[in-house]
C-alpha positions in Angstrom: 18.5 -5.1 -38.1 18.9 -6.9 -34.5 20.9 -3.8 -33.1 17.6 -1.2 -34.4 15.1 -3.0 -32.3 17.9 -2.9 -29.4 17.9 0.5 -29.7 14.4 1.4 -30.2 14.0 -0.9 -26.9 16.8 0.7 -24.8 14.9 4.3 -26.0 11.6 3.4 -24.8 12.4 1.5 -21.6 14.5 4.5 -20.6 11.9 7.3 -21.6 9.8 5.4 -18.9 12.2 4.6 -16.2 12.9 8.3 -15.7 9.0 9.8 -16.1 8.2 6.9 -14.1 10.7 7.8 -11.7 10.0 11.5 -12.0 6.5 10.0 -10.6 7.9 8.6 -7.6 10.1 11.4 -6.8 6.7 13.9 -7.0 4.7 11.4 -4.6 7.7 10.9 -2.2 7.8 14.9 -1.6 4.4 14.9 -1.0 4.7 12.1 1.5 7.7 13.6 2.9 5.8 17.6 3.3 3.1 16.8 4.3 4.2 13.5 7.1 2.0 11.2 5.5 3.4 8.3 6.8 3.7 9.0 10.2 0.3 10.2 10.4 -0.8 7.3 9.2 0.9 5.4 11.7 -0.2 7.3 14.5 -3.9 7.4 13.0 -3.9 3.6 13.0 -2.0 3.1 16.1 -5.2 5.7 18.1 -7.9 3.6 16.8 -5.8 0.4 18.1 -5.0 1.6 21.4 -7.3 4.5 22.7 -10.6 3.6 19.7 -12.4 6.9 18.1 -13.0 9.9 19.3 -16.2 12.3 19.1 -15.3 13.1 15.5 -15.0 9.0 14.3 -12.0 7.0 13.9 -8.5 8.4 13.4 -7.9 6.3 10.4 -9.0 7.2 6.6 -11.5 5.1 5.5 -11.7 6.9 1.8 -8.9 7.9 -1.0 -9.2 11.0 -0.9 -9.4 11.3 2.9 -5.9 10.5 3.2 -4.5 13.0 1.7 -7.6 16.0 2.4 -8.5 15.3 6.0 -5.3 12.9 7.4 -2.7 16.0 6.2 -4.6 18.9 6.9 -7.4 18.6 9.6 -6.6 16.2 12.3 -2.9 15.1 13.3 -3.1 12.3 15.4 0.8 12.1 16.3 1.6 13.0 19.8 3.4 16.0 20.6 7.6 16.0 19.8 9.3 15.0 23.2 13.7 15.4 23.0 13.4 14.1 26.8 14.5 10.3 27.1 12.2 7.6 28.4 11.5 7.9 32.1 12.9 4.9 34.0 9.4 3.5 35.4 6.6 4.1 32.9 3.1 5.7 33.9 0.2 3.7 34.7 -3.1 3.8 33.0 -5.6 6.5 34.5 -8.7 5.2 36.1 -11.8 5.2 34.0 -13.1 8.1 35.4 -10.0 10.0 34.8 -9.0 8.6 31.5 -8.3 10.9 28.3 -8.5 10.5 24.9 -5.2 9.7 24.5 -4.2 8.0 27.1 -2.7 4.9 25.9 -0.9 7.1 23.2 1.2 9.1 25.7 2.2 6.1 27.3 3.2 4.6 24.2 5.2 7.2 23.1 6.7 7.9 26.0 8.3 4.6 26.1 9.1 4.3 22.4 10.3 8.2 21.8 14.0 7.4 21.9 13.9 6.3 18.4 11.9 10.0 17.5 13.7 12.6 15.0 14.6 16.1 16.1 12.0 17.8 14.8 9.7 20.1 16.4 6.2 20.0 17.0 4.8 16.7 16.1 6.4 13.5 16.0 8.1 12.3 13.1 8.1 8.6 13.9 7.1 6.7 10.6 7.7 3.2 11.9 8.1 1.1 15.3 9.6 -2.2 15.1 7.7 -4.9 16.2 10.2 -5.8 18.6 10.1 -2.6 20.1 6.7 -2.3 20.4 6.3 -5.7 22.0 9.0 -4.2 25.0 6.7 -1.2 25.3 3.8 -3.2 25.9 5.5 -5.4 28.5 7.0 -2.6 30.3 3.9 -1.2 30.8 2.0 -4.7 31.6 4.5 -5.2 33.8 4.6 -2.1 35.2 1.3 -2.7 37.1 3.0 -4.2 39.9 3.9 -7.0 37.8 0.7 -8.4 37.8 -0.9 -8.8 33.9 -4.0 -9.4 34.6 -4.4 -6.3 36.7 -2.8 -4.3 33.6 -5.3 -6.2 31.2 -8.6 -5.4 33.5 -7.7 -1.6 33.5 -7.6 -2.0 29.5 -10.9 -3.3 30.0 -12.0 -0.9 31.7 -10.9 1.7 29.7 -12.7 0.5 26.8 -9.2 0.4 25.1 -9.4 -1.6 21.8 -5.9 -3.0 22.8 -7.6 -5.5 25.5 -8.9 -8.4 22.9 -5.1 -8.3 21.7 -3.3 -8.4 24.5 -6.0 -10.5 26.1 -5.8 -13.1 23.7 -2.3 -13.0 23.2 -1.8 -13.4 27.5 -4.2 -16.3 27.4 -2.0 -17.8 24.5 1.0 -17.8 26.3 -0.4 -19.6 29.1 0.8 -16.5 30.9 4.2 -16.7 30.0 5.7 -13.4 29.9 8.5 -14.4 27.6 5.5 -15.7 25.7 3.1 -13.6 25.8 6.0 -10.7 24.3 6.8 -12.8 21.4 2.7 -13.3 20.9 2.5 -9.1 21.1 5.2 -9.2 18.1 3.6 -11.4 16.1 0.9 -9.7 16.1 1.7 -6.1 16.0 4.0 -7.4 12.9 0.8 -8.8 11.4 -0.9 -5.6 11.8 2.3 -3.5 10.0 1.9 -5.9 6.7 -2.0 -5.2 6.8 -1.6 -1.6 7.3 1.4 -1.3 4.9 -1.0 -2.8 2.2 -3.6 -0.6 2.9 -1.4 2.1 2.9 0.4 1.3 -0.8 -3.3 0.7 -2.2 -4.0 4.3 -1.2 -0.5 5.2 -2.7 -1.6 3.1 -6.4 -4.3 6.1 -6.4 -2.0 9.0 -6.3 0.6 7.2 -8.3 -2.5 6.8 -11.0 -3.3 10.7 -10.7 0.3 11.8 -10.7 1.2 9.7 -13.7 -1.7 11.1 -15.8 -0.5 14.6 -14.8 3.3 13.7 -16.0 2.0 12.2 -19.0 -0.6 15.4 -20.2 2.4 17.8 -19.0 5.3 16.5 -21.1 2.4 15.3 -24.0 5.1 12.5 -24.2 3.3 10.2 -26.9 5.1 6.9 -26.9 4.3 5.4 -30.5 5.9 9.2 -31.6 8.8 8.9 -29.3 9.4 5.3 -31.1 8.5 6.7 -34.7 11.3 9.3 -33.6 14.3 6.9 -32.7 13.3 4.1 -35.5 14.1 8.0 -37.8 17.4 9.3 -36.1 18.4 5.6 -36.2 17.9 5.7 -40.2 19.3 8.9 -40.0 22.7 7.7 -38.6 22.7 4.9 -40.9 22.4 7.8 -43.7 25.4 9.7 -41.7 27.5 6.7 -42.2 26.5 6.0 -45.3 27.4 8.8 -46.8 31.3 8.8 -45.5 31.2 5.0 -46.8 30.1 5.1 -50.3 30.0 8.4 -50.9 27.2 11.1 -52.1 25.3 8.6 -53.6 23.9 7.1 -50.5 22.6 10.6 -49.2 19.2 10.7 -49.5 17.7 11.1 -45.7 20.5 13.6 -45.0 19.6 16.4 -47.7 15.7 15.4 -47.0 16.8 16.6 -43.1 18.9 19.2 -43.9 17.4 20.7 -46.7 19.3 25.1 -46.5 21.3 24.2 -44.3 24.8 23.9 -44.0 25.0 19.8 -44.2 28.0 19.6 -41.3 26.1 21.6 -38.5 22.8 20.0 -39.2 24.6 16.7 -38.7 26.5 17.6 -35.3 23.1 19.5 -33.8 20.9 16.0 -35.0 23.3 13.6 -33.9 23.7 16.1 -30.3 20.3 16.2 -29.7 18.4 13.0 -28.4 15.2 12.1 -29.4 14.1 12.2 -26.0 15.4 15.7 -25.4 13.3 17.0 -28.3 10.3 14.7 -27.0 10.5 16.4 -23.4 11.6 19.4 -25.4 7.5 19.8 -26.1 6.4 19.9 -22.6 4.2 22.6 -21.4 7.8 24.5 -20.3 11.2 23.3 -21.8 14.7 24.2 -20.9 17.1 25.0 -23.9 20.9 25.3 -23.1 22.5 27.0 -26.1 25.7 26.5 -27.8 26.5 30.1 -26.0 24.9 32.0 -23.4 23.1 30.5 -20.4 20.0 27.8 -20.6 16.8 29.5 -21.2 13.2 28.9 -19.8 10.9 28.5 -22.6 6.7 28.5 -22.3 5.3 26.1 -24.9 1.7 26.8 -24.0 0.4 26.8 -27.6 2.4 23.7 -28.6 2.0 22.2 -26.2 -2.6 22.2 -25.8 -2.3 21.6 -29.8 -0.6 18.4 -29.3 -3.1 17.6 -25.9 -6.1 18.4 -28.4 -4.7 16.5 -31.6 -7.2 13.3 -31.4 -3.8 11.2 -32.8 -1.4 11.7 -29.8 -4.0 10.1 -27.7 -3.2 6.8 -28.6 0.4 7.4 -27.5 -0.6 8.9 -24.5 -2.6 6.0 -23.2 0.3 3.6 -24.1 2.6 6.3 -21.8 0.5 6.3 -18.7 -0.2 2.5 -18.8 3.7 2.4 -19.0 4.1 5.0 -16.0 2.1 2.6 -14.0 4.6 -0.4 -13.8 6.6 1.8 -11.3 10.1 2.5 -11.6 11.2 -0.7 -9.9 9.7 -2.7 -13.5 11.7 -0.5 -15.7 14.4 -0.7 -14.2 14.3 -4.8 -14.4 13.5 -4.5 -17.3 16.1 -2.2 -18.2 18.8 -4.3 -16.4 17.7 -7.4 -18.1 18.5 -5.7 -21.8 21.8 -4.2 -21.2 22.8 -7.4 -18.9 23.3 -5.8 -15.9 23.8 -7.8 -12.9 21.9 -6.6 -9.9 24.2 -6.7 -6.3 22.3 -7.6 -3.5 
């Protein structure tokens, strides 16, 4: 009896490991196509350094902003460069001279040796803290070595960067050695915060792309359980059967009713209950005993089983499960089957 719950576990914990990473996979190549990431660096790292524009800050302040406006309106990266960092950075333009982005060309001409090869925009996703620290001092320093002098023209830029840098010089009791580890402090501070803003707009699109994996397979988790807790008594049946004989054979000829008994049993026992769960998505994919796999639409099947008022249930209980994340299931998975983890 122990080893039925077992299984009935095993089934349902890896039915939503793989939707649930299905789910990552779809929002990673979204992320990926359309450079999420590294727009939202660069979006952050405007409004730090240079502050909004005419059209308001660089960085989403809505949801749905991030992936409408962020992707497809505005790309605040900086244009691809393949040429190494010059050997003595640029100095900040007077006010009356200064651009937009200013401070965002200098920056990235002094971090752009850790770019991709890719054309057009950068693809830079991430800048060390360390790394961004040495850009700021080559550029403070830079100034003739003087700091303050480097700290007044941020002030008179109106760059957003002065109160940081400012309060991170004063800190250091204008120590450069100082006043470097201060900048890494607190650009690191300022990755956690924007990492977390970032992965709470990621729990939306997660939530939206789990109710669409969910409605698209109609994978109903109390049927998908009902299903195993059957082929398990099915098996039992099967074995039955070549144990004690006909008399034990009940569930078999109530499943294989007209048809020969030995191919019903090899196509039941072949045939996962997950396969012929998935097998009711809106489109299915049968691979045949001969012949190639075929494409199949289930569009009537498949908006019966979306309008049948009893799958509902099982569909909340799968999308509440989708939203653990992969990383959950996979713990949880591991824990079952006593897998050790190698770190």
């Amino acid at each position: 009896m122990v080893s039925v719950y077992v299984d009935l576990a095993l089934g349902l914990v890896v039915s939503f490991l793989l939707l649930s990473l299905l789910v990552s996979g779809l929002n990673e190549a979204v992320v990926r196509l359309l450079s999420i990431r590294s727009k939202f660096l660069w979006a952050y790292l405007r409004d730090t350094m240079d502050g909004a524009d005419k059209a308001g800050s660089w960085l989403p302040a809505k949801v749905r902003d991030v992936f409408t406006r962020l992707p497809f309106l505005r790309d605040p990266r900086p244009r691809h460069s393949e040429l190494p960092a010059p050997s003595e950075p640029g100095e900040l333009p007077e006010p009356q001279a200064r651009a937009g982005d200013s401070m965002i060309k200098l920056l990235y001409e002094r971090v752009r040796e850790i770019d991709h090869g890719k054309r057009g925009r950068t693809s830079i996703a991430n800048i060390p803290p360390g790394r961004f620290a040495v850009a700021m001092m080559e550029l403070a320093t830079g100034e003739d070595g003087d700091v303050d002098r480097f700290l007044a023209k941020l002030k008179a830029i109106e760059s957003p960067l002065y109160g940081p840098l400012k309060g991170a010089w004063e800190t250091a009791q204008r120590d450069l050695d100082r006043f470097r580890q201060g900048i890494e402090t607190w650009f690191d501070g300022e990755m956690q915060r924007l990492s977390m803003l970032y992965k709470r707009y990621v729990k939306w699109v997660v939530a939206v792309l789990g109710l669409l994996v969910t409605l698209l397979f109609t994978m109903d988790g109390f049927e998908y359980a009902k299903t195993l807790l059957r082929d398990n008594a099915f098996r039992a049946s099967v074995t039955a059967v070549a144990e004690a004989g006909p008399d034990a054979y009940d569930e078999l000829k109530a499943r294989c009713t007209g048809q020969d008994p030995m191919r019903c049993v090899s196509e039941t026992l072949s045939e996962p209950a997950l396969v012929r769960m998935l097998g009711q998505a809106l489109v299915s994919v049968s691979i045949p005993e001969q012949g190639d796999p075929s494409v199949d639409w289930n569009g009537g099947l498949w908006w019966d089983r979306l309008v049948t008022p009893s799958h509902w249930p099982g569909f909340l209980l799968t999308y509440v499960a989708l939203l653990f994340g992969a990383p959950f299931w996979w713990d949880v998975f591991r824990r079952i089957t006593g897998i050790k983890s190698k770190r």
